[in-house]
PDB file as gemmi writes it, atoms N, CA and C in Angstrom:
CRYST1    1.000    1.000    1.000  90.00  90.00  90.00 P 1                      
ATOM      1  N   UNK A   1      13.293  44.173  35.521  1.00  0.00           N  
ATOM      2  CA  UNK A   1      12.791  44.027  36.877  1.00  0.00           C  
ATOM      3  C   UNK A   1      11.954  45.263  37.206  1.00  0.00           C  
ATOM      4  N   UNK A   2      10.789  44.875  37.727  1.00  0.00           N  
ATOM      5  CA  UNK A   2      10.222  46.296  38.107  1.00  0.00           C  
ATOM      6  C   UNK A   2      10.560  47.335  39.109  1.00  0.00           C  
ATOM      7  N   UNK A   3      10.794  48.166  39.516  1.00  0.00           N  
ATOM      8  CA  UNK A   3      11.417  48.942  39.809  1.00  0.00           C  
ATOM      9  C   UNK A   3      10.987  49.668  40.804  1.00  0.00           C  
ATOM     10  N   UNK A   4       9.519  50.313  40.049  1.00  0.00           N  
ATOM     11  CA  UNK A   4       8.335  50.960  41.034  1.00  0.00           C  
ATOM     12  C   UNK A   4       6.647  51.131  40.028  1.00  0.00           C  
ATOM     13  N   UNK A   5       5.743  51.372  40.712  1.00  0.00           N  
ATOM     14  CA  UNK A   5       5.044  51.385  39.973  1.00  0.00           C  
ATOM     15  C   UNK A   5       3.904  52.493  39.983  1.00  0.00           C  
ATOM     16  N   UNK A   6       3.560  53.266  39.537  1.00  0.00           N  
ATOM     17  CA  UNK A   6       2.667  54.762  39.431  1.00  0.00           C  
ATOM     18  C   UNK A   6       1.768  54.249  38.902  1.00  0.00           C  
ATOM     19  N   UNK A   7       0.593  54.919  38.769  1.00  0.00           N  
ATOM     20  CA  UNK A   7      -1.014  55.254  38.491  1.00  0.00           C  
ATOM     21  C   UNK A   7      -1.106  54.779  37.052  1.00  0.00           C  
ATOM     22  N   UNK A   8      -0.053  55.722  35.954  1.00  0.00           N  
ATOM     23  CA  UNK A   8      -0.229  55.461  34.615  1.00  0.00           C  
ATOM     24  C   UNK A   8       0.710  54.378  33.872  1.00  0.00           C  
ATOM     25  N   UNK A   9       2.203  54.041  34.488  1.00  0.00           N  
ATOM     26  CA  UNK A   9       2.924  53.638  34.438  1.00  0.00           C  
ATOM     27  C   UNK A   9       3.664  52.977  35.445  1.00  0.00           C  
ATOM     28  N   UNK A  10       4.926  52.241  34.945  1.00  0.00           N  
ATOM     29  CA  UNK A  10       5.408  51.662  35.671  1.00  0.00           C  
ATOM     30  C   UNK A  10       7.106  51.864  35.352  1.00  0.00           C  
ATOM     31  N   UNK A  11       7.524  51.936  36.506  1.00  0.00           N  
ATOM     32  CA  UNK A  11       9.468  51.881  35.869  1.00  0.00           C  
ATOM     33  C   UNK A  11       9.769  50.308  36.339  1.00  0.00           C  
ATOM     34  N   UNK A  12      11.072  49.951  35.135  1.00  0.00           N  
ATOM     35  CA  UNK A  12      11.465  48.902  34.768  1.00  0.00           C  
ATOM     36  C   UNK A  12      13.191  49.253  34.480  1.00  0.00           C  
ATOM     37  N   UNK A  13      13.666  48.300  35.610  1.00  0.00           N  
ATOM     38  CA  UNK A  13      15.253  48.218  35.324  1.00  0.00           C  
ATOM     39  C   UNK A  13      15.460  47.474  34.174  1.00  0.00           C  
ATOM     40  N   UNK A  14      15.874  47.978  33.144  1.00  0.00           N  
ATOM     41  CA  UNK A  14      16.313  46.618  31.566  1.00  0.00           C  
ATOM     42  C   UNK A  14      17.726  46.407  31.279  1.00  0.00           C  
ATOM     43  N   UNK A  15      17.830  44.926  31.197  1.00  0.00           N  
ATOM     44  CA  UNK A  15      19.119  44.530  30.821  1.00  0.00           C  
ATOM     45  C   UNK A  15      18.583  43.365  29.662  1.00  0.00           C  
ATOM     46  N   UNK A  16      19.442  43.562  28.656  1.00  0.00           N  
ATOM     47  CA  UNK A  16      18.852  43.048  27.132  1.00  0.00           C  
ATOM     48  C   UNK A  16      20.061  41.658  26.985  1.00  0.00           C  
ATOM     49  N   UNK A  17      19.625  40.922  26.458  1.00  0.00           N  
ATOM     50  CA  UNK A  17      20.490  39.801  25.746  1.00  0.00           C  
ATOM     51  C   UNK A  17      21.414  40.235  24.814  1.00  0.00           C  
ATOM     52  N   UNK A  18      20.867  41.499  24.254  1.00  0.00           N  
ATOM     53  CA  UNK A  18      22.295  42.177  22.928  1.00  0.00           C  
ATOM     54  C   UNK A  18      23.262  42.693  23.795  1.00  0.00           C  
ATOM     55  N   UNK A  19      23.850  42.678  23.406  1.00  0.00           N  
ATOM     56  CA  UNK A  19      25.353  43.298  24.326  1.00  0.00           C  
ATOM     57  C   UNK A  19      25.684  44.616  23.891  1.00  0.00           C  
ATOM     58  N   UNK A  20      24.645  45.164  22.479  1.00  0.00           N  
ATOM     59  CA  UNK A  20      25.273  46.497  22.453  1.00  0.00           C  
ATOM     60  C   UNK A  20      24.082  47.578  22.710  1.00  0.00           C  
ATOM     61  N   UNK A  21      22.979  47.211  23.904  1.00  0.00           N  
ATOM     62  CA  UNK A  21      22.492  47.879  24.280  1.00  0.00           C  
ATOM     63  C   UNK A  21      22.187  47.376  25.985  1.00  0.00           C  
ATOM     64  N   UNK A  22      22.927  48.493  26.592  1.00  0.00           N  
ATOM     65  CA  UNK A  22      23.461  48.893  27.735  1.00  0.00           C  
ATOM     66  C   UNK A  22      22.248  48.685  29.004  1.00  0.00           C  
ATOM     67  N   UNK A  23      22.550  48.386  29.701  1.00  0.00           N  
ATOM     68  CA  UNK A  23      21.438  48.252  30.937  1.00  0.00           C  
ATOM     69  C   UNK A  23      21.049  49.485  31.653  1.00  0.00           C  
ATOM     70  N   UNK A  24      19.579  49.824  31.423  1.00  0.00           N  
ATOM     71  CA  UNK A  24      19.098  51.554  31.621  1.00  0.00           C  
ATOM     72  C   UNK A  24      17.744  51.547  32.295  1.00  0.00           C  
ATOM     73  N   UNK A  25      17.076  52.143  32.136  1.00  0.00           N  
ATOM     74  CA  UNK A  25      15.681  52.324  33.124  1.00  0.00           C  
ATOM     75  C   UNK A  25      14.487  52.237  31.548  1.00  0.00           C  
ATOM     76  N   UNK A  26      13.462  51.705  31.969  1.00  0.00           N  
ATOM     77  CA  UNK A  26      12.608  51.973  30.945  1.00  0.00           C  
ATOM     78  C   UNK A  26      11.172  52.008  31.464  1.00  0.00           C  
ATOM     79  N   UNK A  27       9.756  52.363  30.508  1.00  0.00           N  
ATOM     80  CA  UNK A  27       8.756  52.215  31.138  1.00  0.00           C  
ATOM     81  C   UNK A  27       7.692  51.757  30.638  1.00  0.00           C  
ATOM     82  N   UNK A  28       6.496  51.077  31.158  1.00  0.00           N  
ATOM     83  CA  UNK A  28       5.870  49.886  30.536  1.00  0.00           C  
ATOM     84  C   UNK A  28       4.337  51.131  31.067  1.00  0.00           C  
ATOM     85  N   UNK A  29       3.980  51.540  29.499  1.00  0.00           N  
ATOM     86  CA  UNK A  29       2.517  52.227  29.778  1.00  0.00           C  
ATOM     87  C   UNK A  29       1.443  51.171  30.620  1.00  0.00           C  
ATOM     88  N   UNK A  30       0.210  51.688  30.768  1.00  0.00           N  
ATOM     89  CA  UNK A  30      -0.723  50.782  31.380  1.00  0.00           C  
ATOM     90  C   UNK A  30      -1.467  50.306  29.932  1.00  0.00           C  
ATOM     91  N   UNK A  31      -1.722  50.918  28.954  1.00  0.00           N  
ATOM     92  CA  UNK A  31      -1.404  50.544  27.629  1.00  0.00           C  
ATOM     93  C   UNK A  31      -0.894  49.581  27.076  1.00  0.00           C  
ATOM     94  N   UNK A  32       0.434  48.746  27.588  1.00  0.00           N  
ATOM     95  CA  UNK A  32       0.778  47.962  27.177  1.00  0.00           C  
ATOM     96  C   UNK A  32       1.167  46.807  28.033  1.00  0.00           C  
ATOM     97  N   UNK A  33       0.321  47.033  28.732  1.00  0.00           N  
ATOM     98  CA  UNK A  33       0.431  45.639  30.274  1.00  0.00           C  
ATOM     99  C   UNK A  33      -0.520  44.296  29.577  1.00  0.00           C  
ATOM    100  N   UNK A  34      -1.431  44.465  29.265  1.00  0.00           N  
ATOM    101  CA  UNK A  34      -2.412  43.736  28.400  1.00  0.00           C  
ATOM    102  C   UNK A  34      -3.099  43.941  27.186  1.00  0.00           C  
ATOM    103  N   UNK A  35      -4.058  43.245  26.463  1.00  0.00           N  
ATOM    104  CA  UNK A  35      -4.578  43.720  25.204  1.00  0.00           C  
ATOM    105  C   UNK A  35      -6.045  44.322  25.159  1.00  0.00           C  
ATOM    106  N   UNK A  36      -6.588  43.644  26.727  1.00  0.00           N  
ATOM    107  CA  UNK A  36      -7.740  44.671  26.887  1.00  0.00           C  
ATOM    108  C   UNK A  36      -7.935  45.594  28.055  1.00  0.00           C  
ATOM    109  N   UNK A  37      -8.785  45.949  28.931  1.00  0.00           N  
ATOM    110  CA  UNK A  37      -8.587  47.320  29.785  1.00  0.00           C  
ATOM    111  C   UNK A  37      -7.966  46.450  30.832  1.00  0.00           C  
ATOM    112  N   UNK A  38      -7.023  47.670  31.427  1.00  0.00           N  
ATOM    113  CA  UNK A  38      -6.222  47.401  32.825  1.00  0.00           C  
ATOM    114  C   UNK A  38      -6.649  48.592  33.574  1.00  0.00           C  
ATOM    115  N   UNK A  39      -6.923  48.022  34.960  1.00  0.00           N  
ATOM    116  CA  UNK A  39      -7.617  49.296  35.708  1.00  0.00           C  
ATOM    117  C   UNK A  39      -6.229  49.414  36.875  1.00  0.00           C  
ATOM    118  N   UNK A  40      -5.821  48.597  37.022  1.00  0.00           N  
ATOM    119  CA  UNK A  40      -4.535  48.962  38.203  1.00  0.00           C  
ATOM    120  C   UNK A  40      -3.213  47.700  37.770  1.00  0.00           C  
ATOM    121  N   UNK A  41      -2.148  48.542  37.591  1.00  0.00           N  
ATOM    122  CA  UNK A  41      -1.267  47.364  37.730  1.00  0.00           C  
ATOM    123  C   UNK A  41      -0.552  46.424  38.506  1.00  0.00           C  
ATOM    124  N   UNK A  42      -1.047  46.798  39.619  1.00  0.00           N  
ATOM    125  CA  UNK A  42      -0.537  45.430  40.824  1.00  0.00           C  
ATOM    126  C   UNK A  42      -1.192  44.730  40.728  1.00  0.00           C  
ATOM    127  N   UNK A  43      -2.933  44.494  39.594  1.00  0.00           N  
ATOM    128  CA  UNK A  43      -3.291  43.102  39.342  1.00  0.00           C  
ATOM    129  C   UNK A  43      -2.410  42.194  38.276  1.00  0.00           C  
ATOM    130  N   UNK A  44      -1.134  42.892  37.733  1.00  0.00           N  
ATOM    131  CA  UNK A  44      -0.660  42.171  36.761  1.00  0.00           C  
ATOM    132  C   UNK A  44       1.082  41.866  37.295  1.00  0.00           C  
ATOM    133  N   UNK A  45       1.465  42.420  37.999  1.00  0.00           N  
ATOM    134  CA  UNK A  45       2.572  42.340  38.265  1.00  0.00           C  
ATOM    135  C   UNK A  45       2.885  43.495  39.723  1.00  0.00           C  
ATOM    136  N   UNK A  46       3.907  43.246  40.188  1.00  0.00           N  
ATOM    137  CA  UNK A  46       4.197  43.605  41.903  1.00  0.00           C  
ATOM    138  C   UNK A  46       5.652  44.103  41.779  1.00  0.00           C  
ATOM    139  N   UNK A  47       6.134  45.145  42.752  1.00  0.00           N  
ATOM    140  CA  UNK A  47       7.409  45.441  42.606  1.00  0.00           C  
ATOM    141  C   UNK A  47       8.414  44.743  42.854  1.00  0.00           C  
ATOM    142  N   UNK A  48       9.731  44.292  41.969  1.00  0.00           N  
ATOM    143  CA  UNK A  48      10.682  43.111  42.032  1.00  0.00           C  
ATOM    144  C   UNK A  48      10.480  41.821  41.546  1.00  0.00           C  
ATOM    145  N   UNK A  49       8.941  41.811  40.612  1.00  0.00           N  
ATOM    146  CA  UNK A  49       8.921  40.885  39.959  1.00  0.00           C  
ATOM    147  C   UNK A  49      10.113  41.289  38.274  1.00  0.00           C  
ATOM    148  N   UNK A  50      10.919  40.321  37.927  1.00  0.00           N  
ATOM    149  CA  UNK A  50      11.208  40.200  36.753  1.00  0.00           C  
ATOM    150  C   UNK A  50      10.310  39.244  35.420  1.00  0.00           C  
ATOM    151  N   UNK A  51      10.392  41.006  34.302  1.00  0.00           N  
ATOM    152  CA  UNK A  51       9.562  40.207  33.696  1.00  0.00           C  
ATOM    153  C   UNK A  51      10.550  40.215  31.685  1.00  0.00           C  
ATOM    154  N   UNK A  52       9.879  39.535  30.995  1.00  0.00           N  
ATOM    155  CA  UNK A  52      10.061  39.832  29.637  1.00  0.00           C  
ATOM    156  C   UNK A  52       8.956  40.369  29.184  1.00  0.00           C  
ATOM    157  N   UNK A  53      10.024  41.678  27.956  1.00  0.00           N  
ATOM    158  CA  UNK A  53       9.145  42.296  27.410  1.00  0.00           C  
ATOM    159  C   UNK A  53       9.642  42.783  26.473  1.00  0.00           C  
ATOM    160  N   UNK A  54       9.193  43.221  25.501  1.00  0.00           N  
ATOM    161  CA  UNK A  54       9.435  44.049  23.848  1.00  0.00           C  
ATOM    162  C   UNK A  54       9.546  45.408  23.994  1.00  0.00           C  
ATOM    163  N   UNK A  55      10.889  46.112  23.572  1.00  0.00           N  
ATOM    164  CA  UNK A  55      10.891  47.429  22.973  1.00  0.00           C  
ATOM    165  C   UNK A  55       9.756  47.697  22.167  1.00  0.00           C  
ATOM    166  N   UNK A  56       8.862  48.926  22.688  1.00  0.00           N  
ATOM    167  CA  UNK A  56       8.160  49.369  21.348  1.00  0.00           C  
ATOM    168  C   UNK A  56       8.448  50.603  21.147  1.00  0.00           C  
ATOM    169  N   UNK A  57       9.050  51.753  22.121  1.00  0.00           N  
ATOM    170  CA  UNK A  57       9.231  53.123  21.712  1.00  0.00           C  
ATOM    171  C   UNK A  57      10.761  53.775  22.251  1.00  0.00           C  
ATOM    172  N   UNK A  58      11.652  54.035  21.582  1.00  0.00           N  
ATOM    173  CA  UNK A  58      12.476  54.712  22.380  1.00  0.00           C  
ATOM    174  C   UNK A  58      12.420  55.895  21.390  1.00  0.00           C  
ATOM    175  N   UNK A  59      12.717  56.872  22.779  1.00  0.00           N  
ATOM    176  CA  UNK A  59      12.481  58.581  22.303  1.00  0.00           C  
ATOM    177  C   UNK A  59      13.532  59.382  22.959  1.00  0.00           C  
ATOM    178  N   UNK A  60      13.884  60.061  23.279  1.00  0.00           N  
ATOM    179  CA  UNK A  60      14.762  61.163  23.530  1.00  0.00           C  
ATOM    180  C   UNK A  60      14.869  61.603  25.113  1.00  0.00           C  
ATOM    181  N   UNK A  61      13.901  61.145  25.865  1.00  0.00           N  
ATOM    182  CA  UNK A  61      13.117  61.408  26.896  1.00  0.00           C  
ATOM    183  C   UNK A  61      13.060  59.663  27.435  1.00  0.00           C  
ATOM    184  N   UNK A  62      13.132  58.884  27.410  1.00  0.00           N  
ATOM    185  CA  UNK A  62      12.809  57.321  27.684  1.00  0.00           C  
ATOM    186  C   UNK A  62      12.758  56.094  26.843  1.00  0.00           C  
ATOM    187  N   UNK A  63      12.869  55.287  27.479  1.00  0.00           N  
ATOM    188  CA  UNK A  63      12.329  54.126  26.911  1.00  0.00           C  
ATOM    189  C   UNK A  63      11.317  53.345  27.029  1.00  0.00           C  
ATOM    190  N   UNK A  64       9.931  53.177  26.145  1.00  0.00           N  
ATOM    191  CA  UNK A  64       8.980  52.409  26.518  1.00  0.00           C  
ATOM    192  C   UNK A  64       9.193  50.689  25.919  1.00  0.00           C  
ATOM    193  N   UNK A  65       8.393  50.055  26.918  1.00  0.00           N  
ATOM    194  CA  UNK A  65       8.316  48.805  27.154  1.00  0.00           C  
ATOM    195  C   UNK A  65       6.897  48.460  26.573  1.00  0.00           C  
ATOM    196  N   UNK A  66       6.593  46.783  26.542  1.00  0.00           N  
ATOM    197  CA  UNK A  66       5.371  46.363  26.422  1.00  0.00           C  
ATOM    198  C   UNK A  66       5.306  44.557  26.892  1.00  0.00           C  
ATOM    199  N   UNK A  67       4.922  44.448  27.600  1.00  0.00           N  
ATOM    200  CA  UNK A  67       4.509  42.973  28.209  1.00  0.00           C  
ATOM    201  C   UNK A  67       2.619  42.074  27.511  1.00  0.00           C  
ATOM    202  N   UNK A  68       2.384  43.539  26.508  1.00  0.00           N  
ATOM    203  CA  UNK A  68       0.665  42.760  26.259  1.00  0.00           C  
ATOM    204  C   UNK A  68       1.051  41.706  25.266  1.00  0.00           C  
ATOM    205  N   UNK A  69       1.417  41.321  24.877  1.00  0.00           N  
ATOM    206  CA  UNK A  69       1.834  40.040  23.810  1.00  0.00           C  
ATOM    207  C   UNK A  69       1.932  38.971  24.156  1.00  0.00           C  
ATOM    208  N   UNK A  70       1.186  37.545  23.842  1.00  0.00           N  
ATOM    209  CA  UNK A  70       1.483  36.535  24.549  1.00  0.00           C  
ATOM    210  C   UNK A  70       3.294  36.204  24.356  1.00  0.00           C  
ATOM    211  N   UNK A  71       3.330  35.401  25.559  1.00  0.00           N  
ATOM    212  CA  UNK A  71       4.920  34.873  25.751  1.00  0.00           C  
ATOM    213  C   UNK A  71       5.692  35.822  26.065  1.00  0.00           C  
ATOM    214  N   UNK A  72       4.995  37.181  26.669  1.00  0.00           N  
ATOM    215  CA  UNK A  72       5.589  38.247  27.878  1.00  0.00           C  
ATOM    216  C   UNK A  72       4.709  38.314  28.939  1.00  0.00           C  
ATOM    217  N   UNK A  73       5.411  39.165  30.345  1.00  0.00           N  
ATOM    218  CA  UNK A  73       5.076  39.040  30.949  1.00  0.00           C  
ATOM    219  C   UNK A  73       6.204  38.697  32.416  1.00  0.00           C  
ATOM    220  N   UNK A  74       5.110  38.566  33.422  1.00  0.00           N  
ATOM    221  CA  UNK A  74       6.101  38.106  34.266  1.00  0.00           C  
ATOM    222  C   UNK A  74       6.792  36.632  34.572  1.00  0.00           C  
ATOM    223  N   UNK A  75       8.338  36.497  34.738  1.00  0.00           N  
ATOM    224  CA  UNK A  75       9.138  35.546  34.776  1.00  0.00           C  
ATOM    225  C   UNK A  75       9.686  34.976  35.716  1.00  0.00           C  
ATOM    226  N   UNK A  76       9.390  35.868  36.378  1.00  0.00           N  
ATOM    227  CA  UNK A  76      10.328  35.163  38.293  1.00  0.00           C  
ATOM    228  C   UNK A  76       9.429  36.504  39.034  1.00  0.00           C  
ATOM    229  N   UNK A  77       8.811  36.055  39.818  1.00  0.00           N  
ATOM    230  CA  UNK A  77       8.166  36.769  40.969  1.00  0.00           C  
ATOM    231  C   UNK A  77       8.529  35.369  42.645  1.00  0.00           C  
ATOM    232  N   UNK A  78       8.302  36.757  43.281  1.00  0.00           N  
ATOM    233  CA  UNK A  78       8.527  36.489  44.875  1.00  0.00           C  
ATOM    234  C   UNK A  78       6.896  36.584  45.589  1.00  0.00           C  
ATOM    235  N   UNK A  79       6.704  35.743  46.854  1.00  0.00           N  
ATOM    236  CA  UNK A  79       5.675  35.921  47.226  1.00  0.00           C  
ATOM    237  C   UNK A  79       5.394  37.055  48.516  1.00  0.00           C  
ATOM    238  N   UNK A  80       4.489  37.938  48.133  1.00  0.00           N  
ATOM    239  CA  UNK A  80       4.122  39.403  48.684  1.00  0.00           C  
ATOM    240  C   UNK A  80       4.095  38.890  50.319  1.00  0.00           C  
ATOM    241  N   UNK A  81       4.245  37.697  50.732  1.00  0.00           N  
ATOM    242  CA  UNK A  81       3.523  37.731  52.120  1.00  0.00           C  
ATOM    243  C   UNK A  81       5.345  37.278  53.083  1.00  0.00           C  
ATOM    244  N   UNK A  82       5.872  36.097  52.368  1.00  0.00           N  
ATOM    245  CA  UNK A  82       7.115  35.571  53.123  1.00  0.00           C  
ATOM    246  C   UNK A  82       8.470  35.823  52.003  1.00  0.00           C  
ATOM    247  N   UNK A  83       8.129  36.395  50.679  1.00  0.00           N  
ATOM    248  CA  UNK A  83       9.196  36.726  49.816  1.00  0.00           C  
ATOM    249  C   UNK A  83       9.975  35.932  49.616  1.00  0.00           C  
ATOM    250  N   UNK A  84       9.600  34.275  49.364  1.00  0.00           N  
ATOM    251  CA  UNK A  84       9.830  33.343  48.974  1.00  0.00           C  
ATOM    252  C   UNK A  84       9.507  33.253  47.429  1.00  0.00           C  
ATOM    253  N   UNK A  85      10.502  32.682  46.815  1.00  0.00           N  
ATOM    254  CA  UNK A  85      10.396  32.594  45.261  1.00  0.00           C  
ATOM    255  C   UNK A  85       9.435  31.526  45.063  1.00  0.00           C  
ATOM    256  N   UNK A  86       8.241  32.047  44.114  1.00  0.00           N  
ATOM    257  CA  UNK A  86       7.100  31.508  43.853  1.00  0.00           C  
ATOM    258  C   UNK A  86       7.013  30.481  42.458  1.00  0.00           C  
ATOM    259  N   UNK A  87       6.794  29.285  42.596  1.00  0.00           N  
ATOM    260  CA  UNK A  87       6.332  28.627  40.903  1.00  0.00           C  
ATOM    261  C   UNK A  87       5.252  28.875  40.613  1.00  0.00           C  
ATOM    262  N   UNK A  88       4.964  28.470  39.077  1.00  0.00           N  
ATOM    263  CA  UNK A  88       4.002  29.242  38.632  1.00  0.00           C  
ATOM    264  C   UNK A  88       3.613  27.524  38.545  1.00  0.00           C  
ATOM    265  N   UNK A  89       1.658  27.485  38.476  1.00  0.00           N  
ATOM    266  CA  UNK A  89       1.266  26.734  38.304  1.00  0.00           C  
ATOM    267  C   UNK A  89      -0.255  26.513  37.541  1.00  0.00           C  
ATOM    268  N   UNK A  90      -0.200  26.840  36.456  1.00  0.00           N  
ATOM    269  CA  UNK A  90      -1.580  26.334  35.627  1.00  0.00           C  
ATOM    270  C   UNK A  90      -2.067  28.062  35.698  1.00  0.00           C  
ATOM    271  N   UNK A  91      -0.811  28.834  35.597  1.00  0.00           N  
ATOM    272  CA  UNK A  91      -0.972  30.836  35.107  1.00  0.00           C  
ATOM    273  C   UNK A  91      -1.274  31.441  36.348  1.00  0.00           C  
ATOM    274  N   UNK A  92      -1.331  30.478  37.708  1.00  0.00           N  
ATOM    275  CA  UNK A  92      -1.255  30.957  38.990  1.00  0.00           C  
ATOM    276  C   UNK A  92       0.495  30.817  39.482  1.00  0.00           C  
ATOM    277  N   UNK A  93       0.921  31.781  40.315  1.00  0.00           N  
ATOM    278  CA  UNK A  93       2.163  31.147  40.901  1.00  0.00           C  
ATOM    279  C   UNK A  93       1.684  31.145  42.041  1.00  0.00           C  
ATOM    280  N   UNK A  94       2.074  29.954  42.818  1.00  0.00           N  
ATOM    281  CA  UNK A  94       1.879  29.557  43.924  1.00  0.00           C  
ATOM    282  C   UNK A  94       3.437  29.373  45.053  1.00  0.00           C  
ATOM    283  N   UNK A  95       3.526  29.943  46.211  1.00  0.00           N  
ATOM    284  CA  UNK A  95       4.336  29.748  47.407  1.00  0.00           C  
ATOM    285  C   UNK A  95       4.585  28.473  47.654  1.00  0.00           C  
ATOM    286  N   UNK A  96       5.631  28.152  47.684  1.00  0.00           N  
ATOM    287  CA  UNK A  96       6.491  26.545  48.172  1.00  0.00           C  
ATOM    288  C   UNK A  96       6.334  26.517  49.630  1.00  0.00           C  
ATOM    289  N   UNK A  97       5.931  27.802  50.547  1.00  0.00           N  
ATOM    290  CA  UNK A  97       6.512  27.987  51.904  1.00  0.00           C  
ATOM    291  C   UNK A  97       5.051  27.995  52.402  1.00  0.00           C  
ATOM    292  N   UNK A  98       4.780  29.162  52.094  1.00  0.00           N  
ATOM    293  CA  UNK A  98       3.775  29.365  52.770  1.00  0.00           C  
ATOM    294  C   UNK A  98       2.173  29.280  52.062  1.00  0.00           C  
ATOM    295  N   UNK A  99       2.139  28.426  50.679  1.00  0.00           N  
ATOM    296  CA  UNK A  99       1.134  28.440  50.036  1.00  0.00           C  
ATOM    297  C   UNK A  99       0.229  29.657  49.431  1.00  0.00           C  
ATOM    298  N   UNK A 100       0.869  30.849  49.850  1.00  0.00           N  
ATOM    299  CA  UNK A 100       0.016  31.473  49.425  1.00  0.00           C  
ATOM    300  C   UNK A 100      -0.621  31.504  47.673  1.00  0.00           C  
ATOM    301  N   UNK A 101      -1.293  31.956  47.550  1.00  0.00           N  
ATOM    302  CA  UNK A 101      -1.323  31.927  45.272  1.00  0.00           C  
ATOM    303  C   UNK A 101      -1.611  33.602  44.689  1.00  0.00           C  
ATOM    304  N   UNK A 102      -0.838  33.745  44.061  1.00  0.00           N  
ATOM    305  CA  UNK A 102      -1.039  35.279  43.695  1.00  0.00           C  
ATOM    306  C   UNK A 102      -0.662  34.864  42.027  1.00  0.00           C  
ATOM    307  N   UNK A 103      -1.661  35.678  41.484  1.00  0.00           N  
ATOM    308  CA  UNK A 103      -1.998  35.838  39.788  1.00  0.00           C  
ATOM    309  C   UNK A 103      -0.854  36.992  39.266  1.00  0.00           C  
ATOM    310  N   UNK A 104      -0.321  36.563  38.086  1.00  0.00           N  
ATOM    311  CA  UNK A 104       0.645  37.978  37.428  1.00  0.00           C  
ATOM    312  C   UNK A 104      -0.135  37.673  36.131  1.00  0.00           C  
ATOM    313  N   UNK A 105       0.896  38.727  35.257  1.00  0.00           N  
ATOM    314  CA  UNK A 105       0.253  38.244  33.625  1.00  0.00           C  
ATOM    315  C   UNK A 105       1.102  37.840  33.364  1.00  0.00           C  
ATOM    316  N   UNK A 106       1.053  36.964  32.420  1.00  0.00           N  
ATOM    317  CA  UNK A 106       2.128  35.483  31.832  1.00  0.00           C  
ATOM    318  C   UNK A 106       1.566  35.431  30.784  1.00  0.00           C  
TER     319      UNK A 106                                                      
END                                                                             
């Protein structure tokens, strides 16, 4: 789940399907949000969206993340305006409530 999001990076609450690695904080470079340039990441994802994503670095100091791979990305997002849980529709998710349509990466 995203957590918060900075200039170069982003923090990410992670909880894994293995059971023998523990639920911790990790962080998703701007590097690895997509496969070509990203100029800001609230065009790809918003704070409290949950997303899937791949370990690519753990170091001593953190854990990095990566969502540029198809079949990551974001998985459950809320809508920025009434925070109504949004479906996704044709790589748009769209508001049940209030219609709004806001783009993530998927």
């Amino acid at each position: 789940k995203i957590q918060d999001i900075y200039d170069s990076n982003a923090l990410v609450k992670i909880e894994s399907e293995n059971s023998a690695v523990n639920s911790s904080s990790a962080f998703i470079r701007i590097s690895n949000v997509a496969k070509g340039f990203v100029k800001n990441f609230r065009e790809h994802f918003k704070i409290g969206d949950v997303v899937k994503a791949r370990i690519v670095e753990i170091t001593r100091l953190a854990i990095y993340v990566s969502i540029a791979e198809d079949g990551l990305g974001v998985v459950k997002t809320h809508c920025s305006r009434c925070r109504t849980a949004m479906n996704e529709l044709n790589s748009v998710f769209v508001c049940p409530s209030c219609k709004n349509m806001e783009r993530r990466k998927r």
